[in-house]
Every structure is written in C-alpha cells, then in structure tokens.
PAVEX-387642 format. One line per field, with one value per residue: residue number from 1; x, y, z of N, C-alpha, C, CB in turn. Coordinates in Angstrom, 1 decimal. Glycine has a CB too. Example, Ala and Ser with C-alpha at 12.3 -4.5 7.8 and 13.67 -1.06 7.14 Angstrom:
<recs>
i	c(1	2)
n_c1	c(13.2	12.8)
n_c2	c(-5.7	-2.2)
n_c3	c(7.8	7.1)
ca_c1	c(12.3	13.7)
ca_c2	c(-4.5	-1.1)
ca_c3	c(7.8	7.1)
c_c1	c(13.2	12.9)
c_c2	c(-3.3	0.0)
c_c3	c(7.8	7.9)
cb_c1	c(11.3	14.1)
cb_c2	c(-4.5	-0.6)
cb_c3	c(9.0	5.7)
</recs>
This chain:
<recs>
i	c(1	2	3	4	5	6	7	8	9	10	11	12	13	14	15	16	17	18	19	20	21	22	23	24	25	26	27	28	29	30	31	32	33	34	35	36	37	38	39	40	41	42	43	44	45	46	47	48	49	50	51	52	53	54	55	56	57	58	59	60	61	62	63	64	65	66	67	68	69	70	71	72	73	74	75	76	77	78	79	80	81	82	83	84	85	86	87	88	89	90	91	92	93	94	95	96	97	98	99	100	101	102	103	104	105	106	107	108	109	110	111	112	113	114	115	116	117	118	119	120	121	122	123	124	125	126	127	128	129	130	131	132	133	134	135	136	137	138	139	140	141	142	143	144	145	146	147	148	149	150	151	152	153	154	155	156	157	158	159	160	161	162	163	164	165	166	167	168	169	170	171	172	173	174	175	176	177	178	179	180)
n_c1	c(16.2	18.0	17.2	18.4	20.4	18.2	17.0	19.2	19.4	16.9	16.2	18.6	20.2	18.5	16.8	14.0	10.9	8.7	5.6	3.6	2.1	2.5	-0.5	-1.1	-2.6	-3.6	-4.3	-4.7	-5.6	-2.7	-3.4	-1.5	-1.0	0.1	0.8	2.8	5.2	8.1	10.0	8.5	8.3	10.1	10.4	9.0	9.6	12.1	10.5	8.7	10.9	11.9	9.6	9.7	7.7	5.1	4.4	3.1	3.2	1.1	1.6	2.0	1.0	3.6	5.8	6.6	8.6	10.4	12.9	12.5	10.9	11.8	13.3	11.3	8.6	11.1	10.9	8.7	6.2	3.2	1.8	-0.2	-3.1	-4.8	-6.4	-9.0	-12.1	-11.6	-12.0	-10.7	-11.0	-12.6	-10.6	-8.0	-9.0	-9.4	-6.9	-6.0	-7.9	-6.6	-4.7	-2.9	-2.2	-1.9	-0.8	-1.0	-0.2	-1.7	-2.1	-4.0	-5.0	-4.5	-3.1	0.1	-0.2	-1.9	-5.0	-8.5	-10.1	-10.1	-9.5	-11.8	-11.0	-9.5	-11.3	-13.6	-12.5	-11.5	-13.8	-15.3	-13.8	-14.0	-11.9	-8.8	-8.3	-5.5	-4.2	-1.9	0.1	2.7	4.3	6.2	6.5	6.6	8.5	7.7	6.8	3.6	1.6	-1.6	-4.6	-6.3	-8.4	-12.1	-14.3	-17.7	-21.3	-22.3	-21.2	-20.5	-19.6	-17.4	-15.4	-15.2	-13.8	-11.9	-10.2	-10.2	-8.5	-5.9	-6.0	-4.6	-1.7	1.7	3.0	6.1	6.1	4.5	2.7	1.6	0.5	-2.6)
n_c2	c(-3.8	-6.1	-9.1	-10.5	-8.4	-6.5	-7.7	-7.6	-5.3	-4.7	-6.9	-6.6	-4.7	-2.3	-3.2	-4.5	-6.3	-8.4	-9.0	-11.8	-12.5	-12.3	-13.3	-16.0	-15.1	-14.5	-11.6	-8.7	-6.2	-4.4	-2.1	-0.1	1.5	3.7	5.9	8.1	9.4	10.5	7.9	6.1	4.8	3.9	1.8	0.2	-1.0	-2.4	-4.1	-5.8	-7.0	-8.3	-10.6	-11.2	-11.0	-9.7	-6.7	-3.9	0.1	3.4	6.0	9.6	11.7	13.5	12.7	11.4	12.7	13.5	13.1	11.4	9.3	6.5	5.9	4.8	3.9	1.5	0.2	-0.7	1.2	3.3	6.4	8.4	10.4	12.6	14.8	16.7	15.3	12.0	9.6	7.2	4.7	3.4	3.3	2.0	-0.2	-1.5	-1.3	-4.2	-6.1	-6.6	-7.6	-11.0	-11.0	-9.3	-7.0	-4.2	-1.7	1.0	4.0	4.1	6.5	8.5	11.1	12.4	13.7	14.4	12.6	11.8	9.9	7.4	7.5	5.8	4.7	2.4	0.5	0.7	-0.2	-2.5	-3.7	-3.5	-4.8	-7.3	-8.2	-9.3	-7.5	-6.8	-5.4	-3.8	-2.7	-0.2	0.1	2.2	2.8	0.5	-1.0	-2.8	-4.4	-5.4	-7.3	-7.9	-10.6	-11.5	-9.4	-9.7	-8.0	-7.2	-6.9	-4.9	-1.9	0.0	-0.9	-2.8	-0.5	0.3	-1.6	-2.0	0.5	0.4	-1.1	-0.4	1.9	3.6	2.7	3.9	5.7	6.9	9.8	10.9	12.3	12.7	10.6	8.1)
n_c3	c(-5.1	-3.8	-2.3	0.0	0.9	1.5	3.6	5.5	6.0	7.1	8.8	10.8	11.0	11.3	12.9	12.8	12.6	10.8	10.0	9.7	6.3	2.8	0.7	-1.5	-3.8	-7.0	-7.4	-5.5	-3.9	-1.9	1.0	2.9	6.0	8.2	5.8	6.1	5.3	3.3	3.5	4.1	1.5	1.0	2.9	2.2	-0.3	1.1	2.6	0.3	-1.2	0.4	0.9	-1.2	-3.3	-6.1	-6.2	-7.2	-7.2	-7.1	-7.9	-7.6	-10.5	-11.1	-9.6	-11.8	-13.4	-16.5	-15.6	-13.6	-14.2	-15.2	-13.3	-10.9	-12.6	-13.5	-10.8	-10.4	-10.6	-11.7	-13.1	-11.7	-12.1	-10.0	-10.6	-11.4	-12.7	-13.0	-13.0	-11.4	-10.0	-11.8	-13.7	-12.4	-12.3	-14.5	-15.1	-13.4	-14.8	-17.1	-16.6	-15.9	-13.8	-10.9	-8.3	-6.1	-4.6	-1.8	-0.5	2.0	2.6	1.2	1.3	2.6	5.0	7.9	9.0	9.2	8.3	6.3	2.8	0.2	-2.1	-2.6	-1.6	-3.1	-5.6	-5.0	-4.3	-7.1	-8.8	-7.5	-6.0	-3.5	-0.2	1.6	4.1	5.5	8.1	8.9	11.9	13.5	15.8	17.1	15.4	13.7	10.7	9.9	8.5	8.0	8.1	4.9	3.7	3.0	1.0	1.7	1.2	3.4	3.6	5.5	7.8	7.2	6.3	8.6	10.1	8.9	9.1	11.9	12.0	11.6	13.9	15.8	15.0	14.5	12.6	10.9	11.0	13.8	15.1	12.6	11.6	11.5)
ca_c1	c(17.0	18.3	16.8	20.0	20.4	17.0	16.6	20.6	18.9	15.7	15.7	19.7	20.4	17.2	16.1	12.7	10.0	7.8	4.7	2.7	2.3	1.2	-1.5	-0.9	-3.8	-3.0	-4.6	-4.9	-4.8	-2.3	-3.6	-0.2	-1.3	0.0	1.7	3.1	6.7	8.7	10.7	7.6	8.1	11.5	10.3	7.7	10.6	12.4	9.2	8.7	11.8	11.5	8.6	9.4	6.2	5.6	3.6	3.4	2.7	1.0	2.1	1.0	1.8	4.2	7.2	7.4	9.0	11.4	14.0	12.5	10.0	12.7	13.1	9.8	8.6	11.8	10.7	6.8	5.2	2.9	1.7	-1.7	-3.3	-5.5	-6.9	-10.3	-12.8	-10.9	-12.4	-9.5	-11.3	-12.3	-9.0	-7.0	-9.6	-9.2	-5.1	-6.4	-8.6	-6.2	-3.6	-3.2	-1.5	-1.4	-1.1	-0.7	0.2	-1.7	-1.6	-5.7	-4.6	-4.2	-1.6	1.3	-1.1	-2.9	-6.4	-9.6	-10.7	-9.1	-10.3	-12.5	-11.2	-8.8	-12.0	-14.3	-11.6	-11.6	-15.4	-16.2	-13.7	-14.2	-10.3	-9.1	-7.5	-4.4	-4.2	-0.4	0.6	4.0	4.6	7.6	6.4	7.4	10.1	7.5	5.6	2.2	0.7	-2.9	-5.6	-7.0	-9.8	-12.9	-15.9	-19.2	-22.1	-22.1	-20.0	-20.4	-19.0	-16.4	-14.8	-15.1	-13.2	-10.9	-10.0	-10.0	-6.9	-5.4	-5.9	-3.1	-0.4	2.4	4.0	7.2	6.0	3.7	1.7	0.7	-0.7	-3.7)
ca_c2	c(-4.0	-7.3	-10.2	-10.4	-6.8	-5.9	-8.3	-7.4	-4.0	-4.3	-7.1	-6.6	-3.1	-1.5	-3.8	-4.6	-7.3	-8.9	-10.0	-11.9	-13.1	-12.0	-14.3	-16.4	-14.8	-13.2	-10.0	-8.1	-4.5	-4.0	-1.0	0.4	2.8	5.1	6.9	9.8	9.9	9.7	6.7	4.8	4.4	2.8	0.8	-0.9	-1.4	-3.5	-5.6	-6.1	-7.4	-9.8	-11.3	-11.6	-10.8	-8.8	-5.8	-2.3	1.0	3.9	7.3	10.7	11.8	14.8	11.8	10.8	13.6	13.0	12.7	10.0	8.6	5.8	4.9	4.5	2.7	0.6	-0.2	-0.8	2.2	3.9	7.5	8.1	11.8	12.8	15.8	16.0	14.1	10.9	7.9	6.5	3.6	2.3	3.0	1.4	-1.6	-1.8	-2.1	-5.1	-6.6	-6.6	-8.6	-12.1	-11.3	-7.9	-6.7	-2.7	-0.9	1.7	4.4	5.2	8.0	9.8	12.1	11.9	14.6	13.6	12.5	11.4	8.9	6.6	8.0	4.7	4.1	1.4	-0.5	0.8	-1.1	-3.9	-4.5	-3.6	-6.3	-8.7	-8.9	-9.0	-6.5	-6.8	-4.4	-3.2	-1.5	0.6	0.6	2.6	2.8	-0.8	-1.6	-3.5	-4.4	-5.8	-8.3	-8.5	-11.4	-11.3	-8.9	-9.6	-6.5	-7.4	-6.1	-3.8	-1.0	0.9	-2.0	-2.8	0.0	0.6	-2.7	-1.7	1.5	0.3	-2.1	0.7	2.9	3.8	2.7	5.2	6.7	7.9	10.9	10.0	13.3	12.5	9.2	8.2)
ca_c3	c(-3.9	-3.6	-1.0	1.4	1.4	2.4	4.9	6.6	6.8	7.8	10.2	11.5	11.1	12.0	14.4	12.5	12.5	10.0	11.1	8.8	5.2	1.4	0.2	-2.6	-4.6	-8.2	-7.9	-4.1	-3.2	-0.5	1.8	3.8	6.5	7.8	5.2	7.0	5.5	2.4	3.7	3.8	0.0	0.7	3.9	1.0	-1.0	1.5	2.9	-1.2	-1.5	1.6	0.7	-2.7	-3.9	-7.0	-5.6	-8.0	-6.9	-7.7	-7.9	-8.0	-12.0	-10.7	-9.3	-13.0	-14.4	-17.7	-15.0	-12.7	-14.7	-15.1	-11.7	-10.4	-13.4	-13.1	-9.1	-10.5	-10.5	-12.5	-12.7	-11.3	-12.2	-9.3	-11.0	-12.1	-12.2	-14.2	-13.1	-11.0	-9.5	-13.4	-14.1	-12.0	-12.0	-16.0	-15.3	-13.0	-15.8	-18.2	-15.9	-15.2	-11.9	-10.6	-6.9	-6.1	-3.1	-2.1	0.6	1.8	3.3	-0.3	1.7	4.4	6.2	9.1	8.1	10.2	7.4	5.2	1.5	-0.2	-3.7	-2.9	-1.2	-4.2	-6.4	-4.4	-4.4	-8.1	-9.4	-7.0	-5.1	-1.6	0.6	2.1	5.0	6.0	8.9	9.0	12.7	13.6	17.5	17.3	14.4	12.6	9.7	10.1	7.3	8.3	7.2	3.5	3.9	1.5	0.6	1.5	1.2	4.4	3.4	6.2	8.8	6.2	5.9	10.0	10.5	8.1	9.9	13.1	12.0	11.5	14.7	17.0	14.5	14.7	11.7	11.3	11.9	14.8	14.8	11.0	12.2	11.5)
c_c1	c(17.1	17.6	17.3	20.2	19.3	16.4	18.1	19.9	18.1	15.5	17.6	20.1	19.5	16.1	14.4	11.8	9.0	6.9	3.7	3.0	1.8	0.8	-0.8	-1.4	-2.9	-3.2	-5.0	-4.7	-4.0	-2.3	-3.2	-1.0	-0.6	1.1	1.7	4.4	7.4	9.5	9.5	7.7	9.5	11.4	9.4	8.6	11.1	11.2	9.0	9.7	12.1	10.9	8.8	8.4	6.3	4.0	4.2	2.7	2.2	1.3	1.7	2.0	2.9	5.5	7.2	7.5	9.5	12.7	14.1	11.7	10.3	13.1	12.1	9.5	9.3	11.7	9.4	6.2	4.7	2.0	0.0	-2.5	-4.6	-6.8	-8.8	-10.8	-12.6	-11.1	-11.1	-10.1	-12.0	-11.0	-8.3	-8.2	-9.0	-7.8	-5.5	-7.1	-7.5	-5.0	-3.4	-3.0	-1.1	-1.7	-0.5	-0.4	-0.2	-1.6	-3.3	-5.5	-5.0	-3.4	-0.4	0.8	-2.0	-4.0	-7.1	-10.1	-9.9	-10.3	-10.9	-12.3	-10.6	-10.3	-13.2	-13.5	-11.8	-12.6	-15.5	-15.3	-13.0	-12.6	-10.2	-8.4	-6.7	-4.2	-2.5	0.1	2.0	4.1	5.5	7.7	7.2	8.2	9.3	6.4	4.4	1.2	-0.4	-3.4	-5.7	-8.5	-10.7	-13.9	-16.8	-20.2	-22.5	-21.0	-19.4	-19.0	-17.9	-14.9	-14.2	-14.2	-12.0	-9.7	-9.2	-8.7	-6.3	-4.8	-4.8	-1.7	0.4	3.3	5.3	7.0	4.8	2.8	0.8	0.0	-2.2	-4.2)
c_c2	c(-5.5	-8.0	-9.6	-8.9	-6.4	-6.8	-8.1	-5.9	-3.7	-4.9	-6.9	-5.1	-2.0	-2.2	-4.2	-6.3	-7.3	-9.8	-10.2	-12.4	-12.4	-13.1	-15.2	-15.5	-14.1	-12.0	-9.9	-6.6	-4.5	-2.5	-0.8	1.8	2.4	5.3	8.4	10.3	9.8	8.1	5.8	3.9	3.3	1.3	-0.4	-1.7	-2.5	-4.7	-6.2	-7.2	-8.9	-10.8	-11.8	-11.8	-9.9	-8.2	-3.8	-1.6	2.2	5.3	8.5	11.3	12.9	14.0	11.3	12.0	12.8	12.8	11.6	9.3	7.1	5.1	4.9	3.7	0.8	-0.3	-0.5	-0.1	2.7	5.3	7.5	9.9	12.1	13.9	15.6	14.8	12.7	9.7	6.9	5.0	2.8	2.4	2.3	-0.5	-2.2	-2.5	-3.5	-6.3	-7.6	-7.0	-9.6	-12.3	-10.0	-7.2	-5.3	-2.5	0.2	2.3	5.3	6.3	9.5	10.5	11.8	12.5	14.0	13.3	11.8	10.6	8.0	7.7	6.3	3.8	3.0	-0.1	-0.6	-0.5	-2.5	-4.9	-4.4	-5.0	-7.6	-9.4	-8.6	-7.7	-7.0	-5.8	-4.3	-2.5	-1.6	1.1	0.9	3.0	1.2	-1.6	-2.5	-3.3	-5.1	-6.4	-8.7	-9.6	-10.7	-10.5	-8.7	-8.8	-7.7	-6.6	-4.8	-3.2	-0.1	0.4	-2.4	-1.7	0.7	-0.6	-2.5	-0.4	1.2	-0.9	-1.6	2.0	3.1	3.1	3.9	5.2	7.0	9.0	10.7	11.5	13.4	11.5	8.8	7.8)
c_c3	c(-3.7	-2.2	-0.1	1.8	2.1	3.6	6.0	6.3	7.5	9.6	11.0	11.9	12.0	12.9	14.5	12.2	11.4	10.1	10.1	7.1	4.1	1.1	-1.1	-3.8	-5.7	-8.2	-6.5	-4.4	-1.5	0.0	2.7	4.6	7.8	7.1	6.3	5.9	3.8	2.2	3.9	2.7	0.1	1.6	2.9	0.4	-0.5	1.7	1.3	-1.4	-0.6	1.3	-0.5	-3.5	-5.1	-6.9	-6.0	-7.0	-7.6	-7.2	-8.1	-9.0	-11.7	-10.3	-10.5	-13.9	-15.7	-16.7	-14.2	-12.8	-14.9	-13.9	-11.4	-11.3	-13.1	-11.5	-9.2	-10.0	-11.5	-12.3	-12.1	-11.6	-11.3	-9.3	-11.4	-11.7	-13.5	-14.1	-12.3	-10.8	-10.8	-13.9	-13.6	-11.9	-14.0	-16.2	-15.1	-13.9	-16.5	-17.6	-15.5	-13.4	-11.6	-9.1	-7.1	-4.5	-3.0	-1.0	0.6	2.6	2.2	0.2	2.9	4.9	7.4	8.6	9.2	9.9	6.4	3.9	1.0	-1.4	-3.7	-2.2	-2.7	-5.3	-6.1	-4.7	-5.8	-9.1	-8.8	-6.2	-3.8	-1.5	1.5	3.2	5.4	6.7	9.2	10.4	13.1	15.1	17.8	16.4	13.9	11.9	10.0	8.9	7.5	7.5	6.0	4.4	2.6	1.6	1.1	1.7	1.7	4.4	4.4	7.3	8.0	6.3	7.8	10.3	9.7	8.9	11.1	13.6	12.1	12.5	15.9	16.3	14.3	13.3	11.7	11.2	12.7	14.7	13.4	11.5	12.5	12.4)
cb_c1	c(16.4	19.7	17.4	22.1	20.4	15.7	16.1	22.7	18.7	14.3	14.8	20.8	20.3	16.3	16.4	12.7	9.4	8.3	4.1	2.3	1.8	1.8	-3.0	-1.4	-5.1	-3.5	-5.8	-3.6	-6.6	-1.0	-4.4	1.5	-3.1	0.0	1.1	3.9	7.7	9.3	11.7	6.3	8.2	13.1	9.4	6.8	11.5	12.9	7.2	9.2	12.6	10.7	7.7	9.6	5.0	6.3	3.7	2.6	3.2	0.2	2.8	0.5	0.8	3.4	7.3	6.7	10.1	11.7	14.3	12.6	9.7	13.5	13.8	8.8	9.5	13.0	10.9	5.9	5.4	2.4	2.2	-1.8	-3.6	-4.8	-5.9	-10.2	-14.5	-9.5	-12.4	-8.8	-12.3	-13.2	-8.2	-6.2	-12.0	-9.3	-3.7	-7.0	-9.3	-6.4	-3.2	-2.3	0.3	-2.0	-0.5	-2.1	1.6	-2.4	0.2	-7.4	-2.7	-5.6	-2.0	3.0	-2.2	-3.3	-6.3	-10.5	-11.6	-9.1	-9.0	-13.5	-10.5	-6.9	-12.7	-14.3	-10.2	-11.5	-16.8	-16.4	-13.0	-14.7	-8.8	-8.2	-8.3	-3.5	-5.3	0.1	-0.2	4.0	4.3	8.1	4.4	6.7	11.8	7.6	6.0	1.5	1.1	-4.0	-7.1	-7.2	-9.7	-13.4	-16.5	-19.6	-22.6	-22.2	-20.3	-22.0	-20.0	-17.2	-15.5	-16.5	-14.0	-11.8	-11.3	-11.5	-6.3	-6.1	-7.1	-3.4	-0.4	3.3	3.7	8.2	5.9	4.7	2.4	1.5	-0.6	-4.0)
cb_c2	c(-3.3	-7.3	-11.8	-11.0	-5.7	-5.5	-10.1	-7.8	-3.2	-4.9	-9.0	-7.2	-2.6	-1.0	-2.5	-3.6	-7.3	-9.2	-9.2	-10.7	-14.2	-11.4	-13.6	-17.5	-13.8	-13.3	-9.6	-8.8	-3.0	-4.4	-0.8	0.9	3.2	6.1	7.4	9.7	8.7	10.3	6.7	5.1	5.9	3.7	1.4	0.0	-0.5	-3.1	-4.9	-4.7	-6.2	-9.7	-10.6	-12.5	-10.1	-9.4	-6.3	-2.0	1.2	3.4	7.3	11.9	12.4	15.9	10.5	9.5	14.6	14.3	13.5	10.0	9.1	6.5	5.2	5.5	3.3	1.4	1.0	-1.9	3.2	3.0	8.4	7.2	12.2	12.8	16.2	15.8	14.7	10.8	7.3	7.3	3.9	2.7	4.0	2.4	-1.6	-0.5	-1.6	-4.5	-5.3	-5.6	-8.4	-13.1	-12.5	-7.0	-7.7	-1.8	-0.8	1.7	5.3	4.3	7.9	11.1	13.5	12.3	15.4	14.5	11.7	12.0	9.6	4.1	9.1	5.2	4.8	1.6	-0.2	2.4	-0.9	-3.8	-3.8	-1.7	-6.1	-9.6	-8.4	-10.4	-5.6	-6.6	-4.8	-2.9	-1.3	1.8	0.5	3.9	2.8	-1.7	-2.4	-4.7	-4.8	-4.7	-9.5	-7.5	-11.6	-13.2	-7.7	-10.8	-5.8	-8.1	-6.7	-4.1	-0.3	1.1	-3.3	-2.6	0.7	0.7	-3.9	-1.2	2.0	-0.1	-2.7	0.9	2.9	2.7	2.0	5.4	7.8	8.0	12.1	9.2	14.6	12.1	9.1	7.8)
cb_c3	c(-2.7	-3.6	-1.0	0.6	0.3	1.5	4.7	6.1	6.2	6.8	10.3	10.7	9.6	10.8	15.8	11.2	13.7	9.2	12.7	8.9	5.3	-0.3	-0.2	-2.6	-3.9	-9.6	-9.2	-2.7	-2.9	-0.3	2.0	2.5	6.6	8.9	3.4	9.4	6.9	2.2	4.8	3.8	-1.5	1.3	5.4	-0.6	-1.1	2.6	3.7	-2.2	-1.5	2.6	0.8	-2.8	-2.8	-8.6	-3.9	-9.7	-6.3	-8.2	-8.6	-6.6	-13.4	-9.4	-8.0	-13.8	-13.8	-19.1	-14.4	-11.6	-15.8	-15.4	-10.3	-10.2	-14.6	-13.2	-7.8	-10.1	-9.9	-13.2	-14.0	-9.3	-13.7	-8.7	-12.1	-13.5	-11.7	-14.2	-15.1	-9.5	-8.3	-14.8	-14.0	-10.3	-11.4	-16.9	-13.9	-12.1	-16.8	-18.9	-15.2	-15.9	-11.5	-11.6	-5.6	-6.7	-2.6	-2.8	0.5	2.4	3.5	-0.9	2.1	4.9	5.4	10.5	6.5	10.6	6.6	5.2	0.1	-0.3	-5.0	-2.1	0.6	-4.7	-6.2	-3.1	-3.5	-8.9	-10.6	-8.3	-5.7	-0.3	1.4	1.2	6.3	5.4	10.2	8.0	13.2	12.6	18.1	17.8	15.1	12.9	8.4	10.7	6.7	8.4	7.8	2.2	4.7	0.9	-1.8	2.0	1.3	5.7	2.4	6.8	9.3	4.9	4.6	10.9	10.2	6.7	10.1	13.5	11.1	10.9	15.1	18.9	13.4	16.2	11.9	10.7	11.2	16.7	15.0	9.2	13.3	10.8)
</recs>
C-alpha cells in the first residue's frame, strides 16, 4: 500500500490519529493489542506503511494456503505452526538471529477471542535475545493508533509483564466485547 494512499485513508477518510513513534532500533517485537478483528491486519498495514518502517508478521500456517501464500509473504509474513509442542519462541528468535534488521508484529492475544491474559512468547522472545518491545494499541473507541515507549525485559517478570498488560487495559477493539 502506498505512503499517500494510506495516510489519505487513515488520517482523512477515517478520521484517525497516530500517536507516537517506531524506534530506530534494528530488531523490536511490536506487540499490537487488541486483536479482536480481521481488519486489524489491514489497520497494521496502513500504520506500516505510514511509518515507513519495515515491520513483518506472523501468521497462523492455515492463511498460507497455495492460494495466498503469495500475498502474505508478498506483505511480510511468514507462516507460523502453532501445533504441538514446536518451540515457537526458539524459532522465531533464530529468524531474529539470523537477521541484521528484523522487526515483527505480533498479536499477544494468540486470538481475536476475548482473553484475560496476554499469552507470554512474544515477551519470552524478547528477553531470551535481548530486544525491545514495542507496545501498540488499536484503539477504535478513539480513531487511533497508540506507539508506546520502547519497553525493555528485566529481570522481574512478574511486574513486567503486569506493566505490560496494564498498557493495554480498556483499549477498545473493533469489536469492543473481544477487548481485552
């Protein structure tokens, strides 16, 4: 999606705000909550595109069929297999490794479903090879995006991951009852 286009849609059309910055840094996890919706994936798209940042995603392996394996790819995604027990969080740190410059987008939610907890892997990730967190809130209560501080792991995982959370709480969804 082009620059000009996604900013005459996001901020003209749809009457939306962009609040905030991506870091310089080569390698971040950006953690987007709340997923509630499919159009979250496209709202990414635009802010992506805004920013001009180069920020992959990842995917659950079932959106890259042989039919749309092709686009997603093509939009930086890659498949992700949730099954089993596969090691996601050395996996996706190994992509990381083995990249001079690689930022992801992920959704700690794990589903558009309502949820009481964020799930942990994208902070596991974070801490085992040493990059920040990006925090991202999708508020559709108020037409904007939300680019929190660089947030870095430490030691207290507990308080970490409660501060994390609590960035998070009362942002509304497009669908506001999924809402975390």
């Amino acid at each position: 999606m082009g620059n000009a286009f996604a900013r005459l849609i996001f901020f003209k059309i749809m009457n939306w705000k962009l609040i905030g910055m991506f870091p310089a840094h080569a390698k971040y996890i950006v953690a987007v909550v709340p997923h509630t919706s499919w159009l979250d994936f496209f709202m990414g798209l635009m802010v992506r595109s805004i920013s001009k940042e180069q920020i992959n995603f990842l995917g659950k392996k079932e959106l890259f069929s042989p039919l749309t394996a092709w686009f997603f790819r093509g939009l930086g995604g890659a498949p992700i297999d949730r099954s089993g027990k596969l090691g996601s969080v050395e996996a996706i740190s190994a992509v990381f490794n083995a990249h001079d410059k690689f930022r992801i987008a992920l959704a700690p939610e794990g589903t558009r479903k309502k949820v009481e907890k964020l799930k942990t892997g994208y902070y596991h990730i974070a801490k085992k090879i040493q990059i920040p967190i990006v925090p991202v809130a999708f508020d559709y209560g108020n037409k904007k995006v939300v680019v929190h501080p660089t947030f870095y792991t430490t030691k207290n995982e507990a308080k970490d991951l409660e501060t994390l959370e609590n960035i998070f709480k009362g942002v509304e969804g497009f669908s506001k009852e999924q809402s975390f």
